[in-house]
N, C-alpha and C positions, 0 to 999 in steps of 0.2 A: 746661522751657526757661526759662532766664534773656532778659529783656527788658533793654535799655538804652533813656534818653531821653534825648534830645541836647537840649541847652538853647536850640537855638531848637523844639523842639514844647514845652517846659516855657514858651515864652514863647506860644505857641501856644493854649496850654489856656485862661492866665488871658485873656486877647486875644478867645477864644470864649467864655469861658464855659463850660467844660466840666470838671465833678470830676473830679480825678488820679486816684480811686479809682474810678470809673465806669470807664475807660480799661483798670486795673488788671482789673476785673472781666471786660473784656469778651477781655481779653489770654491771660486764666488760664481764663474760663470761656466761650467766646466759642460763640454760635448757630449761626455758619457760618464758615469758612473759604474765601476765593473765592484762588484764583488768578490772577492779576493780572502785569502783563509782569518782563520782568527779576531775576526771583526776588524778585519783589514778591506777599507773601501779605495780603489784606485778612480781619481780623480784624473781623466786625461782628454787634452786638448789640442786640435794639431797648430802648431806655431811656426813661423820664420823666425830663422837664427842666422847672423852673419846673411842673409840671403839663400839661407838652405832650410828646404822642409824637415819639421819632425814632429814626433807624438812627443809630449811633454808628457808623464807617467807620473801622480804627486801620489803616493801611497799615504792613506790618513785612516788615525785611529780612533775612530768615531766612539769607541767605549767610554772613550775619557772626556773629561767636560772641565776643562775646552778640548775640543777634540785636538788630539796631537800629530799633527805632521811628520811623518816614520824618514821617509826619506824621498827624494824628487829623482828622476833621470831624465834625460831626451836621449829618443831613439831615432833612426833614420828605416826602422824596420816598422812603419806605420802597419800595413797588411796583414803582419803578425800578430799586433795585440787589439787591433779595433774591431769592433764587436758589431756585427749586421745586426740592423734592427727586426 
């Protein structure tokens, strides 16, 4: 699947702190897939930042082709959003 990023999450990432490549990774090779409203799928990965754990959170809009990248965050509240199998 082709990803697109709209140049306000490309302002986004620098803003948070977050490597394009981390994003890229979690996009291509992502832990879990959550479901999310409006044909909204969350793409999320748990990563090291700076040396501290977090869930990377990519929100993507699978309706579109290329599917479009909504917006990214990293959490330190992993337990909250990760999904038991």
């Amino acid at each position: 699947m082709k990803f697109q990023f709209s140049k306000h999450v490309l302002q986004e990432l620098e803003k948070r702190k977050i490597p394009q490549r981390l994003v890229e990774q979690a996009l291509y090779n992502p832990e879990q897939k959550v479901q999310e409203v409006n044909g909204i799928t969350c793409y999320q990965s748990r990563v090291e930042i700076n040396g501290k754990a977090y869930l990377l959170r990519v929100m993507v809009n699978e309706t579109m082709d290329p599917a479009i990248v909504v917006t990214v965050y990293r959490t330190s509240k992993v337990s909250k959003y990760w999904r038991k199998p």
